[in-house]
Steps between C-alpha positions, in 0.01 A plus 500: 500500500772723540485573070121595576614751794745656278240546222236665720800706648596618187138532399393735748836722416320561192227747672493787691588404841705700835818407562574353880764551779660229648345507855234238602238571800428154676135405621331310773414151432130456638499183730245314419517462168462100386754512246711761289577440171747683286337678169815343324701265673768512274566842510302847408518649194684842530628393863793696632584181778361241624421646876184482636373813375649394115227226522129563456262284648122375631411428876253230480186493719302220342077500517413167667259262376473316156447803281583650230514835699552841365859633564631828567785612446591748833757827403637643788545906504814714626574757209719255294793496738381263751197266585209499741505107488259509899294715520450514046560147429452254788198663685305479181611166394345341822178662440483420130554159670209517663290533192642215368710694253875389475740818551866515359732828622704639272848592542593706214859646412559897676633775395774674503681146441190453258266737318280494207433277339577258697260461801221512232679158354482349825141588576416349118705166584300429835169548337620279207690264750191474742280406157720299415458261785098538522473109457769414738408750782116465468440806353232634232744665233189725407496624839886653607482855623746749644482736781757780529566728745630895452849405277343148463131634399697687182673180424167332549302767249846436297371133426118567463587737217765338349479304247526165584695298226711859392438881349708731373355747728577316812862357465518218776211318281709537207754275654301190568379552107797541393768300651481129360572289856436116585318624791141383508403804750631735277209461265201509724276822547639726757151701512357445851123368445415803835748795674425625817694847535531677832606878512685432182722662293319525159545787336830622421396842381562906565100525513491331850726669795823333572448219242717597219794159521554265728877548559599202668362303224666714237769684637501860577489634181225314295400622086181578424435193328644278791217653718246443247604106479446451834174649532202262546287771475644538124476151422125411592316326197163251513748246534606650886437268749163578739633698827376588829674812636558636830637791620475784761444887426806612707740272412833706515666316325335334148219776422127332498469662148702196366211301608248691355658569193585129433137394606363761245759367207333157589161600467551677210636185349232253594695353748321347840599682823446631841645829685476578903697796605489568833516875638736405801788302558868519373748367239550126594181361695532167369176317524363734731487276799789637731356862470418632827443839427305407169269232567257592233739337296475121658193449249763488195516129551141443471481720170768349375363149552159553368636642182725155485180285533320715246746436256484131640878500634415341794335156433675235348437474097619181309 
């Protein structure tokens, strides 16, 4: 196992990547959570320590009932440098519980300790890892999604358009092609069946304002091409996964034009999806349920759960 680490390590030193600083940001742990599992429990690849922070992993909140249950896999926001895990994580995994869909939080590697590409290998591993154990868990492997939220909607958008067994375009798939490794979960699909992608970062570009790099996923100082690798926006093919988009016009923070941009690459490509943007409300409204001052945006759960059940995400399928 540790052979395989050093070959992926090595393997994703082979691309263009930013380099990292050795300071780690910790994260709340959500309480509830049934179980956590580690994403590799005998070690990371690339991983500076072995701290909490130096080890990615999924917060289980299993469906009940027999099954098999669609899964989603839940990507908490907070700009690459820390995590939302409450509020972008836990709130939504009890809901998606309530559908009877099985919810798994990710906790992905941060920068400045960790930058690119490295939380975009953890994201791939939990959607491979969560596939992985469809049979065991009582999941439909035709039915694992991902939901990401600001920092975690790009990673999100980052595994809908990436290829899902490796491209020379998108690095972080190259390594799971490329790296020969006696781990099973390595070779599953890391292309999320569905992505759910709230006021996401999408579109790393100079055409939208204040969307040119991302720097705590890159560093301060990113190339050209570096930008252009981490673009979802660039990376949409037939192939991207169907998405249902939310955002909010004045976001201040992640401009609404990465949604509409990244709904109009979709379209363009064939590719199934939905867009709401909302005139009101700020950066960060989470579901839209503890919005006082907004409450026009409460009905996001309702849109969001009819477009589940017309994809048929919500029943059972054997």
């Amino acid at each position: 196992m540790k052979f395989a680490a050093l070959l992926i390590a090595l393997s994703v030193l082979a691309y263009p990547q930013a380099k990292r600083s050795p300071s780690a940001v910790g994260t709340a742990i959500p309480g509830d959570a049934k179980e956590t599992i580690l994403l590799w429990p005998n070690g990371a690849p690339e991983a500076i320590g072995d701290t909490f922070d130096d080890q990615p992993k999924l917060w289980c909140y299993p469906a009940s009932g027999p099954g098999p249950h669609t899964a989603v896999v839940v990507i908490p926001g907070g700009g690459y440098n820390h995590l939302v895990t409450e509020q972008e994580g836990a709130l939504e995994a009890r809901w998606l519980n309530t559908l009877g869909i099985s919810a798994y939080i990710l906790q992905y590697r941060l920068g400045p300790r960790y930058l690119y590409p490295i939380p975009q290998i953890d994201g791939q591993r939990a959607v491979r890892y969560v596939r992985e154990h469809a049979k065991d868990w009582l999941l439909n492997p035709e039915a694992i999604g991902v939901w990401g939220f600001s920092a975690g909607g790009h990673l999100a958008g980052f595994l809908a358009t990436a290829s899902p067994h490796g491209s020379p375009e998108l690095p972080v798939g190259a390594v799971a092609k490329n790296t020969p490794t006696n781990d099973a979960i390595d070779k599953v699909s890391a292309r999320p069946n569905f992505a759910i992608l709230s006021y996401a970062r999408l579109a790393v570009t100079r055409e939208i304002p204040n969307s040119w790099s991302i720097p705590a996923l890159t560093g301060s100082d990113p190339s050209d091409e570096l930008n252009r690798v981490i673009s979802p926006f660039d990376h949409v093919s037939k192939d991207t996964s169907p998405s249902f988009i939310y955002a909010t016009e004045f976001d201040e923070k992640v401009n609404s034009m990465n949604a509409t941009a990244f709904f109009n690459a979709l379209r363009r490509a064939n590719v199934l999806a939905e867009l709401h943007i909302f005139e009101r409300g700020p950066h960060g409204t989470h579901m839209g349920t503890d919005q006082a001052n907004y409450p026009e945006l409460e009905v996001f759960p309702l849109l969001l759960k009819n477009w589940l059940r017309v994809h048929d995400f919500l029943a059972a399928r054997p």
